[in-house]
N, C-alpha and C positions, 0 to 999 in steps of 0.2 A: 504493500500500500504506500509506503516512504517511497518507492522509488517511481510508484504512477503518480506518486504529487510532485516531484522533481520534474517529469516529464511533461504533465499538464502545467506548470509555471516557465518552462522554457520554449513549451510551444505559444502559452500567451503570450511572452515576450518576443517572439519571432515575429509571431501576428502583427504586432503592435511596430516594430521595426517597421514591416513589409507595408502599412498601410499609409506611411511619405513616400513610399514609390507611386501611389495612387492619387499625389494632391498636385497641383500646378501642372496639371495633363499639359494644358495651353502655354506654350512658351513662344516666344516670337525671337525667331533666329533670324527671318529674312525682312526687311525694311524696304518698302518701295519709296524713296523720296522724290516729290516733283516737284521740280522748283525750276523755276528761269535761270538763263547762265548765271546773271547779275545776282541772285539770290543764293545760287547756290556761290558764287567766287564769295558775296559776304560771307555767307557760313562758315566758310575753309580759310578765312583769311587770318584766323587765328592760329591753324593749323589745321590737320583734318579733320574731318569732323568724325569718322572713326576714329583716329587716336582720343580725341575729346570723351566719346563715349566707353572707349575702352578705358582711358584714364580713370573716366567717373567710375566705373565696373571696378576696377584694381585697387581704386583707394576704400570702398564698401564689401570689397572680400568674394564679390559675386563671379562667377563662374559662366562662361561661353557670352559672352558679348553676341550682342546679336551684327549681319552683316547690313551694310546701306548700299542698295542700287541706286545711283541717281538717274533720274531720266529729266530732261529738258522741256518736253513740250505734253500737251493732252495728249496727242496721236500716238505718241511713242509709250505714256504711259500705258494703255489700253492693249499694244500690242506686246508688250513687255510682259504683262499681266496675265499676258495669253500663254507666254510659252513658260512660267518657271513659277511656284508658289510662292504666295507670299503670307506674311503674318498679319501685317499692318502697313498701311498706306499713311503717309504724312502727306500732305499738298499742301505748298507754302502759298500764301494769300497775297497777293500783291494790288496793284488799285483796281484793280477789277473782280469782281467778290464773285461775280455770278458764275465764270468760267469752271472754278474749281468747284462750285456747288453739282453745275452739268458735270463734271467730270465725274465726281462721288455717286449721281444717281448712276451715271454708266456704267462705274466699276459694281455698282450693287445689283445692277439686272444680269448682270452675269454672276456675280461672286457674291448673294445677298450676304453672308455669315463673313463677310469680310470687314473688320474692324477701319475706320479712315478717322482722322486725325487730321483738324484744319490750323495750321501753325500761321499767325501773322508777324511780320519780318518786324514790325512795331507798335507804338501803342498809337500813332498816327493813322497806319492801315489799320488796324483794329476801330478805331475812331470809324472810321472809312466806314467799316464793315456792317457796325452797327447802327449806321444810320442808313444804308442802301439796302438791309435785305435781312429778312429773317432765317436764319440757322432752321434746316427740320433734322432733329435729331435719330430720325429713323434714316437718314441719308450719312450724316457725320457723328460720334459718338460725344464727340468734346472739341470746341477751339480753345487755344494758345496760343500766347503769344511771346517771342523769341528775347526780342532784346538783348541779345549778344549772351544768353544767360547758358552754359554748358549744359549743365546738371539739368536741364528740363528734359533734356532727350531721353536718359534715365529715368527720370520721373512717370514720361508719358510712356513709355514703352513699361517702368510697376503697374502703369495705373489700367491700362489694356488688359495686362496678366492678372490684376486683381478681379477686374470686373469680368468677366472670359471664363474665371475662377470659382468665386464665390460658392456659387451653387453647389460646386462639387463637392469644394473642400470643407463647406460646412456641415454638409452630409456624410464626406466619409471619415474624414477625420476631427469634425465640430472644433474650427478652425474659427476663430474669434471676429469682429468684424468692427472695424473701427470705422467711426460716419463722420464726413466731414462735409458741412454746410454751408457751402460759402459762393457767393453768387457773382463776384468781381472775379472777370477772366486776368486782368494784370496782377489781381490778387492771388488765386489758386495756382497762378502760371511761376509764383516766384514762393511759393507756399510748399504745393507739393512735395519739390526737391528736399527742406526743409525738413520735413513731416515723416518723407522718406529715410534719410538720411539719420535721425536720429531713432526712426524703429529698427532699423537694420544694426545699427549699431547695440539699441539694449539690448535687442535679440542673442545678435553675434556672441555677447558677454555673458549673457543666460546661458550658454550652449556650451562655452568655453570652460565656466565652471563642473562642468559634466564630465568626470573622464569615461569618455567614450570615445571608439573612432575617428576616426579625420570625416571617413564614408559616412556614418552616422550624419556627426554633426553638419555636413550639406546636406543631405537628406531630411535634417530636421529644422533645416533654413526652410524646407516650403512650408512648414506649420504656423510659420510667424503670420499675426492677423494681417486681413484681407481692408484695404483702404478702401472704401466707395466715396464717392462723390455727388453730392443734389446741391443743386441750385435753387428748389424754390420747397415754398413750405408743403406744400402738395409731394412733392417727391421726396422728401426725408419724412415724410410718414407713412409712404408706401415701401420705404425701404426698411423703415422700421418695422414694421406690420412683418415684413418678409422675413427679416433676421433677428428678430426681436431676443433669441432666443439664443446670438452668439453676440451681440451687442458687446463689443467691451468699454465702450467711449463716446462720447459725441462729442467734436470738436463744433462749435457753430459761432457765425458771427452774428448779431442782433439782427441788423435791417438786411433783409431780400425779400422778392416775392410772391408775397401770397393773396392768393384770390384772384391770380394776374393783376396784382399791381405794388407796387412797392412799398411794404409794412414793419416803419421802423421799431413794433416790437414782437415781429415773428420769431424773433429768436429767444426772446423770453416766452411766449407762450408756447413753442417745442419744448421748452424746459418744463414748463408748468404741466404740461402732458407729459412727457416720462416722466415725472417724478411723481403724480398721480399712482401710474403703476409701478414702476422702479426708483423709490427714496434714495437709496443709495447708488444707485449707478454712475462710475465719473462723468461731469461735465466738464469742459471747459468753454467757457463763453469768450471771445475777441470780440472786437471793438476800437474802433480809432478814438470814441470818446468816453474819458475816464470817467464822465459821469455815471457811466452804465456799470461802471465796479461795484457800488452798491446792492444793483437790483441783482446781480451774481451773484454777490456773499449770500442775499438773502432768500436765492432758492438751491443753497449750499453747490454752489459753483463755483469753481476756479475762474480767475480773469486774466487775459494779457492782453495789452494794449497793444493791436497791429503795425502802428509805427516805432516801438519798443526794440531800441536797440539789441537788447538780449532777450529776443523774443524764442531762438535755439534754446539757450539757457534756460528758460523756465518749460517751453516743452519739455526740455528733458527731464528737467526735475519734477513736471508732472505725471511723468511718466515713471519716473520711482517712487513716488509718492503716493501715487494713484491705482496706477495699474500692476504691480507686483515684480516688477522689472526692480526694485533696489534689494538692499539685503532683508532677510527675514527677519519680524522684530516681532 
């Protein structure tokens, strides 16, 4: 009997090994970029723009860098598209908004399950953008916007794999899910990386203390929770509704909106609704105005002021504080 309980605890720990071979199915190796010569010469003018995204890969510990095809024009995009797979399409925005939207419906009649990504070269084009045309996100998943900023390529290429993700990993491995609320594209665009950057890290260090394998611990790099992203108050309660039940966090800023229209305290009443059903769940509330620190405290929410120098800084200390990422006390 000692030696079938020896047997039945080394198979459940096998099992349990085996079920990160099962999480981030979706990985995005192949990048279709389309961008104009001029757009892409900016890009690279810093150096390559693979090297940039290997770099950002190398200093976060991450493993197979994904590859970047650029193509030059719509025509070529489509045919390129044709002959080799791809993961994710990025279309760089430049003053003409409408081209790259016809592009994205084309590449979706043929390839609907094909993730695209509308990147603008600044917050000028972006400007541009959103005064000539509405975004349908059954055509584009998400815009960003560049601003010479590295680290977003990484970013938008976690935030593909998380959303692509979700589903799976919350089912087979009930893989946590962190919500982030925020409806300014210059915002999320310089945020995410950020956001990124310091979950990978407490992770990495949660794992590190483990002696286990090297194999192990990247296999247990895909457990680390899953980022989604809502822009309005309508869709961070359908996301909740959905994952309600691997929530680890809501990061949200006060004003976006809801009801279609802009409601500077939709982000207090998200709060006021989970904490309805979940008292204790972290929050953290942002805000450019310190005045809204108050109504935080008092629906026991963290606060950080988005133009806050050490804005890194107290994420991460929220994140030892909060969500179980510092030592055991």
């Amino acid at each position: 009997m000692y030696f079938d309980d020896i047997v039945a605890l080394y198979d459940k720990e096998r099992q349990e090994h085996n079920i990160f071979h099962d999480l981030m199915t979706y990985r995005v190796h192949e990048i279709l970029l389309v961008a104009s010569l001029y757009d892409s010469f900016i890009l690279e003018s810093d150096g390559s723009l693979f090297e940039q995204i290997y770099g950002e890969y190398y200093k976060l510990n991450l493993t197979s860098a994904p590859r970047v095809t650029p193509v030059y024009s719509f025509e070529s995009a489509v045919e390129v598209a044709s002959t080799k797979k791809f993961d994710l399409v990025i279309i760089m925005a430049s003053l003409n908004v409408e081209d790259p939207v016809k592009l994205a419906k084309n590449l979706k009649n043929h390839w609907p399950e094909l993730p695209i990504l509308l990147l603008a070269m600044n917050n000028a084009i972006l400007g541009k953008m959103n005064e000539s045309c509405n975004i349908d996100n059954s055509l584009i998943n998400r815009v960003f916007v560049w601003n010479g900023y590295s680290k977003l390529f990484v970013a938008m290429v976690k935030y593909i794999e998380d959303l692509y993700n979700v589903d799976n990993d919350t089912q087979v491995g009930l893989v946590r899910v962190i919500l982030l609320v925020e409806d300014s594209i210059r915002y999320y665009s310089r945020y995410l990386p950020l956001l990124y950057s310091v979950l990978m890290r407490q992770t990495q260090l949660l794992i590190e203390e483990e002696s286990q394998l090297e194999s192990y611990k990247i296999l247990r790099m895909r457990g680390r929770p899953k980022v989604l992203l809502a822009t309005t108050f309508e869709e961070a309660a359908e996301m909740l509704g959905r994952y309600e039940s691997y929530i680890l966090t809501i990061i949200s800023d006060v004003k976006f909106p809801r009801g279609g229209r802009d409601d500077p305290d939709a982000g207090i009443e998200l709060v006021k609704l989970v904490r309805e059903k979940y008292p204790d769940l972290p929050i953290m509330l942002q805000s450019s105005e310190d005045d809204n620190r108050d109504r935080a405290e008092s629906l026991k929410a963290a606060f950080a002021n988005k133009n806050s120098n050490t804005l890194g800084l107290e994420l991460n200390q929220f994140f030892q504080d909060n969500l179980g990422f510092g030592p055991f006390i």
